[in-house]
DSSP file (Angstrom, degrees, kcal/mol; ACC not computed):
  #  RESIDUE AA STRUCTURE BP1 BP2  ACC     N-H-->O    O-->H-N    N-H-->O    O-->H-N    TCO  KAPPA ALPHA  PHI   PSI    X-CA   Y-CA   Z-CA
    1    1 A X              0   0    0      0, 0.0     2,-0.3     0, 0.0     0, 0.0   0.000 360.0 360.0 360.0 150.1    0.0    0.0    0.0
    2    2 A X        -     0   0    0     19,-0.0     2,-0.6    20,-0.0     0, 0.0  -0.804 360.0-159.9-111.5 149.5    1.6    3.2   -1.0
    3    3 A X        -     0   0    0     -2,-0.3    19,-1.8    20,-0.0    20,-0.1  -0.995  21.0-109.9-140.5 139.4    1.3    5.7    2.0
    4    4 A X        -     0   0    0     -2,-0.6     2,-0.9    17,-0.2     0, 0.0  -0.230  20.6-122.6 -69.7 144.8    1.7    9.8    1.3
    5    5 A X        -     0   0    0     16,-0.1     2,-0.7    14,-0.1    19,-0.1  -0.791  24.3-159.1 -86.7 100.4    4.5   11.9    2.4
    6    6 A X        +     0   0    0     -2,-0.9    19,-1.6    17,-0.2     2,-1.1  -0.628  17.1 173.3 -94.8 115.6    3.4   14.6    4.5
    7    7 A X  B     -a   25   0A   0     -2,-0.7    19,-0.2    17,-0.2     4,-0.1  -0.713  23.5-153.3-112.7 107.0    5.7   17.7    4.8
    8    8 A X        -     0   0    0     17,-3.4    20,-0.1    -2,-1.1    -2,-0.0  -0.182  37.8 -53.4 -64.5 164.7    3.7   20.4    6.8
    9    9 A X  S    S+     0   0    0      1,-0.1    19,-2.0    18,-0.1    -1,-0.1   0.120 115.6  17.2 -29.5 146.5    4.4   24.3    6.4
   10   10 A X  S    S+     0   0    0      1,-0.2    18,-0.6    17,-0.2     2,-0.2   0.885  83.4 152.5  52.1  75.9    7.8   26.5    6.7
   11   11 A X        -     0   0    0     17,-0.2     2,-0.4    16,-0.1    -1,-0.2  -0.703  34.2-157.5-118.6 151.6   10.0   22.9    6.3
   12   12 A X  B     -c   30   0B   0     17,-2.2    19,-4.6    -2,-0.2     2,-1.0  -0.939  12.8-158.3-142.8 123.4   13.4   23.7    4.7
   13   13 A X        -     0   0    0     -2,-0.4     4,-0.2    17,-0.2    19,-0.1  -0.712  19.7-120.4 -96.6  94.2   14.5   20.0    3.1
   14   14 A X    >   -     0   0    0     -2,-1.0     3,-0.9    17,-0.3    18,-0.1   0.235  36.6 -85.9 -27.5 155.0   18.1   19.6    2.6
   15   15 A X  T 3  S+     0   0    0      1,-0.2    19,-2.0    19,-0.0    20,-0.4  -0.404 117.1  12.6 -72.4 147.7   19.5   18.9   -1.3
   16   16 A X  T 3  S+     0   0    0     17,-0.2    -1,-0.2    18,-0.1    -2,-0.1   0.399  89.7 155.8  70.8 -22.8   19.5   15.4   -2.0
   17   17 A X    <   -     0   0    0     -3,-0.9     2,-0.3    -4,-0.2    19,-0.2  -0.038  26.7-154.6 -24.3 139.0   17.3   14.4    1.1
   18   18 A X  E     -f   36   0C   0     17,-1.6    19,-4.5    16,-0.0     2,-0.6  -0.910   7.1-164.5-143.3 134.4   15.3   11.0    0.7
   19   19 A X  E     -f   37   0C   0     -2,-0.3     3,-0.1    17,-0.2    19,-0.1  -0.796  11.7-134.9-111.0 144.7   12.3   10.4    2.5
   20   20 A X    >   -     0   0    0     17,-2.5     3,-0.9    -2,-0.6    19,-0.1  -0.232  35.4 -69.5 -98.3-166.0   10.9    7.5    2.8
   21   21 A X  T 3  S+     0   0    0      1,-0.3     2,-0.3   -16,-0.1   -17,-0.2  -0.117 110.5   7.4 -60.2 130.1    6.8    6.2    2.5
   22   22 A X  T 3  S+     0   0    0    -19,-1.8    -1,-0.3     1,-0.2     2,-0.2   0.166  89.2 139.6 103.9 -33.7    4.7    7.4    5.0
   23   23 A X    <   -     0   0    0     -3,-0.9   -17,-0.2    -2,-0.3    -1,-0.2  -0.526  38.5-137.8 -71.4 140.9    6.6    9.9    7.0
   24   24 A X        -     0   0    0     -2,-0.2    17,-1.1   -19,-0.1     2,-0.4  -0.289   5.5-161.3-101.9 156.1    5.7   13.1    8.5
   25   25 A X  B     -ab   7  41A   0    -19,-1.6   -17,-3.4    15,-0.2     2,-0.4  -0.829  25.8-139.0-153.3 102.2    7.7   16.2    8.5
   26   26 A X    >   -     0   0    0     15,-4.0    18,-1.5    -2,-0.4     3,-0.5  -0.651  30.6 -66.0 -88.2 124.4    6.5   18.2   10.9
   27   27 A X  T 3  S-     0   0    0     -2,-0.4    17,-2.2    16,-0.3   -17,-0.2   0.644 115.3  -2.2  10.0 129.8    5.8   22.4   11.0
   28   28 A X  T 3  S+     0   0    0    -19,-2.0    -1,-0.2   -18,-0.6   -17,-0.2   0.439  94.7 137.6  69.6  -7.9    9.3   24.5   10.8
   29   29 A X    <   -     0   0    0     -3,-0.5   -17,-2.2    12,-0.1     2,-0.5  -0.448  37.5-158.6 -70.6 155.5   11.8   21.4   10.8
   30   30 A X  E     -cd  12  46B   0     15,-0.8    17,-2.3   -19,-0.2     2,-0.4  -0.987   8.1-138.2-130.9 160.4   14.5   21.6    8.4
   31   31 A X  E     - d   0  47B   0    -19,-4.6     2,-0.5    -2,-0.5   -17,-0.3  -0.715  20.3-115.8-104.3 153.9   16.5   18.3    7.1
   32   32 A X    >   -     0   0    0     15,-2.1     3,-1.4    -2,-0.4    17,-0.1  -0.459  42.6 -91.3 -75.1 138.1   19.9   18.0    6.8
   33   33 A X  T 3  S+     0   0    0     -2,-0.5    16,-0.2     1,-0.2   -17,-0.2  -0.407 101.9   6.9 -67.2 149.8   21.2   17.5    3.4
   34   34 A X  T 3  S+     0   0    0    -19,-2.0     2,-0.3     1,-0.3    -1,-0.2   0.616  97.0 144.4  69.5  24.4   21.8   14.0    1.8
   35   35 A X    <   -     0   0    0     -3,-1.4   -17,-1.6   -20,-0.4     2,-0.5  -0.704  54.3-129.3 -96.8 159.8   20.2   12.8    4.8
   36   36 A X  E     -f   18   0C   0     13,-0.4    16,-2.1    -2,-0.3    15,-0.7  -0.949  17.9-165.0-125.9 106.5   17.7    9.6    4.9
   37   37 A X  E     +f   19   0C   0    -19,-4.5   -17,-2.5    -2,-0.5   -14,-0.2  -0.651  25.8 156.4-105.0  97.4   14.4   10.5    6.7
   38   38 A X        +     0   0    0     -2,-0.5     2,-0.2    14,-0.4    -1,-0.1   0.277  60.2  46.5-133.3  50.2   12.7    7.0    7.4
   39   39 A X  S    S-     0   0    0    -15,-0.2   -19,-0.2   -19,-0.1   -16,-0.1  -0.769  98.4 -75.6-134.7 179.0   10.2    8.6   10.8
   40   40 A X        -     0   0    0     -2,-0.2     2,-0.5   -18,-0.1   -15,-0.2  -0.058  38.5-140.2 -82.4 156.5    8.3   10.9   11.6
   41   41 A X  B     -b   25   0A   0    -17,-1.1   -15,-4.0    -4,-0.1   -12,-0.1  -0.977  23.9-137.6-127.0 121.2   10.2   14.6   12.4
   42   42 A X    >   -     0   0    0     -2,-0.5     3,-0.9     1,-0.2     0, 0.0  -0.421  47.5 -71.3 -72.1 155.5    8.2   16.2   15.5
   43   43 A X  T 3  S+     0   0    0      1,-0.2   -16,-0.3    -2,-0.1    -1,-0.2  -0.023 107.5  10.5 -62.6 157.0    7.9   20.0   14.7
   44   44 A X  T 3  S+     0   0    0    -17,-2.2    14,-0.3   -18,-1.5    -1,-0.2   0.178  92.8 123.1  76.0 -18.3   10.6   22.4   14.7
   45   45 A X    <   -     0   0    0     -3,-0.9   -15,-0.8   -19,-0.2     2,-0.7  -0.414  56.0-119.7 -90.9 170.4   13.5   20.3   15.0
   46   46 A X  E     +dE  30  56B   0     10,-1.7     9,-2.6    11,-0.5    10,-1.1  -0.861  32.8 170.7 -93.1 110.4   16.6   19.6   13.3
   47   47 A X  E     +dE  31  54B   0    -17,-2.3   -15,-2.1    -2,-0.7     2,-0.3  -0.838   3.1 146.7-117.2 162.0   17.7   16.2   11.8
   48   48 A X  E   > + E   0  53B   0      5,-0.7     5,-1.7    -2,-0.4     2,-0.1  -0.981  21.9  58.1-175.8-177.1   20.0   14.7    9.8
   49   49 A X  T   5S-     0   0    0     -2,-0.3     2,-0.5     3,-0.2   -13,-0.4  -0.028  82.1 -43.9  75.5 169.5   22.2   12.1    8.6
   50   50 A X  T   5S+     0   0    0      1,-0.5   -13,-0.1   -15,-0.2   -15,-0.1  -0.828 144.1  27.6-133.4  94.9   21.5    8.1    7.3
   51   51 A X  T   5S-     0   0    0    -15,-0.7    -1,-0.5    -2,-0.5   -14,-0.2   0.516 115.0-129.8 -80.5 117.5   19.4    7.1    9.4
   52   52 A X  T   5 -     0   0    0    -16,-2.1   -14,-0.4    -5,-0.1    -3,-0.2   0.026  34.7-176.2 -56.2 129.5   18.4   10.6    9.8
   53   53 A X  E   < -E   48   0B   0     -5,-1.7     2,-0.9   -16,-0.1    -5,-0.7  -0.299  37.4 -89.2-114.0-177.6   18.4   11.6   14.0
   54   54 A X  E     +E   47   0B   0     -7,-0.2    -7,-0.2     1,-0.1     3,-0.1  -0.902  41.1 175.8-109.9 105.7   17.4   14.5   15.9
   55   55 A X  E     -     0   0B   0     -9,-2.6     2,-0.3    -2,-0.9    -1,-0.1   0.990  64.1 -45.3 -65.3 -72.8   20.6   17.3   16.3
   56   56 A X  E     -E   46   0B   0    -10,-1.1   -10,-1.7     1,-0.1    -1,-0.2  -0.984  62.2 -71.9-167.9 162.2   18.7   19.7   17.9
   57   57 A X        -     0   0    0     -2,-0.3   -11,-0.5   -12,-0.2   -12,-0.2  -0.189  47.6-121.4 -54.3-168.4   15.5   22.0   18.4
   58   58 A X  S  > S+     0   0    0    -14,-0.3     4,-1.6   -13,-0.2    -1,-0.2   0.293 118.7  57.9 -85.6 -23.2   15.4   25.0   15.4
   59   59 A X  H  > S+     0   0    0      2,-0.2     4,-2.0     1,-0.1     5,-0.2   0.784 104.4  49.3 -98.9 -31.1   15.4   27.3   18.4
   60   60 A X  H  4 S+     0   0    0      2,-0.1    -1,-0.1     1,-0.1    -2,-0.1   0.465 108.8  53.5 -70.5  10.4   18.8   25.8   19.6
   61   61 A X  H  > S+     0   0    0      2,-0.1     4,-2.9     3,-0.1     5,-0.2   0.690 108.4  45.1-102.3 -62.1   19.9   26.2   16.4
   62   62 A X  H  X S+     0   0    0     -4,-1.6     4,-2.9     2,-0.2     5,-0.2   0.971 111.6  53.5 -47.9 -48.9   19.1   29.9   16.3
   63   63 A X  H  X>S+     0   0    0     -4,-2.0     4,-2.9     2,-0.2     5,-0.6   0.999 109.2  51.1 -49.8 -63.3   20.6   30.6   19.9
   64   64 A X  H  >5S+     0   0    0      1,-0.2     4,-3.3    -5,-0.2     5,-0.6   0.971 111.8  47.6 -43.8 -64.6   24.2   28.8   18.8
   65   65 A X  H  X5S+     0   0    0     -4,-2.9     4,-0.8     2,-0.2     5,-0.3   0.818 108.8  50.9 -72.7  -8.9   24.2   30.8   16.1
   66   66 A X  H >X5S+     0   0    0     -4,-2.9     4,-3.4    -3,-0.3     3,-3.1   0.988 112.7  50.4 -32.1 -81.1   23.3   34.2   18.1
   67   67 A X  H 3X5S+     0   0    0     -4,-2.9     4,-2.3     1,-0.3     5,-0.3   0.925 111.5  48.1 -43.5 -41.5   26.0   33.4   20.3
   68   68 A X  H 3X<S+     0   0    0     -4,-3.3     4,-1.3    -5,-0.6    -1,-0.3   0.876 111.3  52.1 -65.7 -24.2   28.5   32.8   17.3
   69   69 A X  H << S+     0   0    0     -3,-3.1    -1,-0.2    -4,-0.8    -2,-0.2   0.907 104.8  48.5 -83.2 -60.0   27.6   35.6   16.0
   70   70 A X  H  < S+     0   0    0     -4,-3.4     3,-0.3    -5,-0.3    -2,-0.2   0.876 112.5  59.7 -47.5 -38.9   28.2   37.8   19.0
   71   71 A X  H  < S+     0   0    0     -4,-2.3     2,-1.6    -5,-0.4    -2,-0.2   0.984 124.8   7.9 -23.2-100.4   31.4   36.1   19.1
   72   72 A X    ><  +     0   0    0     -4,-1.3     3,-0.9    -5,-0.3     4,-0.2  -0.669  61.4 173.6-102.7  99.0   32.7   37.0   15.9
   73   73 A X  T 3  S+     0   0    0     -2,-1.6     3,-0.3    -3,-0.3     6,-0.2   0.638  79.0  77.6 -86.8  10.1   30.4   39.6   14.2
   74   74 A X  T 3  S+     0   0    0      1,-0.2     3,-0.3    -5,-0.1    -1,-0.2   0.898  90.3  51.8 -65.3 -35.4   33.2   39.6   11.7
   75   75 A X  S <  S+     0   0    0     -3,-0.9     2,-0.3    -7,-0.2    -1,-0.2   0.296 113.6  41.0 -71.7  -2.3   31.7   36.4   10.4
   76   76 A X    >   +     0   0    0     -3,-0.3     3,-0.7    -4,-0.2    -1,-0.2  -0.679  67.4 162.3-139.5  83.5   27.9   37.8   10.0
   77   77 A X  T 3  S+     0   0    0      1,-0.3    -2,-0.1    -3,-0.3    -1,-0.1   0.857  76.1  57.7 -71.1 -36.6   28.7   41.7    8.4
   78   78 A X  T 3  S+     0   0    0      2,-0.0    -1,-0.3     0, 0.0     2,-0.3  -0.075  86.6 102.0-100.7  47.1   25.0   41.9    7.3
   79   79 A X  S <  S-     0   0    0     -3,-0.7    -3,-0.1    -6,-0.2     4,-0.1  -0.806  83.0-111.9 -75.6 131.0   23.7   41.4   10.8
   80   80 A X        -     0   0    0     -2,-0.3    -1,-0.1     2,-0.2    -2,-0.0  -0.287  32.5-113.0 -61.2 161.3   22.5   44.3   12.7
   81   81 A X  S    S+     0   0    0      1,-0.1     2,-0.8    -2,-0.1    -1,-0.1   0.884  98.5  69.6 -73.5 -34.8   25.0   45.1   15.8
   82   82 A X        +     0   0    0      1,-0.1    -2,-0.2     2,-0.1    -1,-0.1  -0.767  56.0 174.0-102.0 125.5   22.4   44.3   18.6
   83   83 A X              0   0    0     -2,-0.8    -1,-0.1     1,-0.2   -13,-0.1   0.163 360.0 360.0 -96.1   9.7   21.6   40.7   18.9
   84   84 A X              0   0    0    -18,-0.0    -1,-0.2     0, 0.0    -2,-0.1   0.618 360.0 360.0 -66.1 360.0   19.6   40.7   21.6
């Protein structure tokens, strides 16, 4: 039985990604590229890799890179100066 791939709103799917039958991809997650999707991804988080895992939320993803950025704001030039 063939069973639909559901990828809900503001998903960002890495290049090369495969997902497999049946699996959900839930609100705001993004996949990692070349990564191999074979459950369901609860919303917001970040997976990747074969068999694709769970890294980390999307909002712990944003924070690291705050902090990196606040770090070296050489590395982000078109970032405003307050990061708060």
């Amino acid at each position: 039985m063939i069973q639909p791939v559901i990828i809900e709103d503001d998903c960002f799917i890495g290049f090369h990604s495969i997902i497999f039958m049946g699996v959900r991809i839930g609100k705001g997650s993004i996949i990692g590229a070349g990564s191999v999707v074979t459950k369901d991804v609860p919303p917001g988080m970040v997976v990747a890799g074969n068999p694709a895992r769970i890294i980390c939320s999307v909002k712990e993803l944003v924070d690291k890179r705050k902090e990196i950025a606040k770090e070296h704001p050489e590395f982000f030039p078109e970032l405003p100066e307050d990061l708060s």
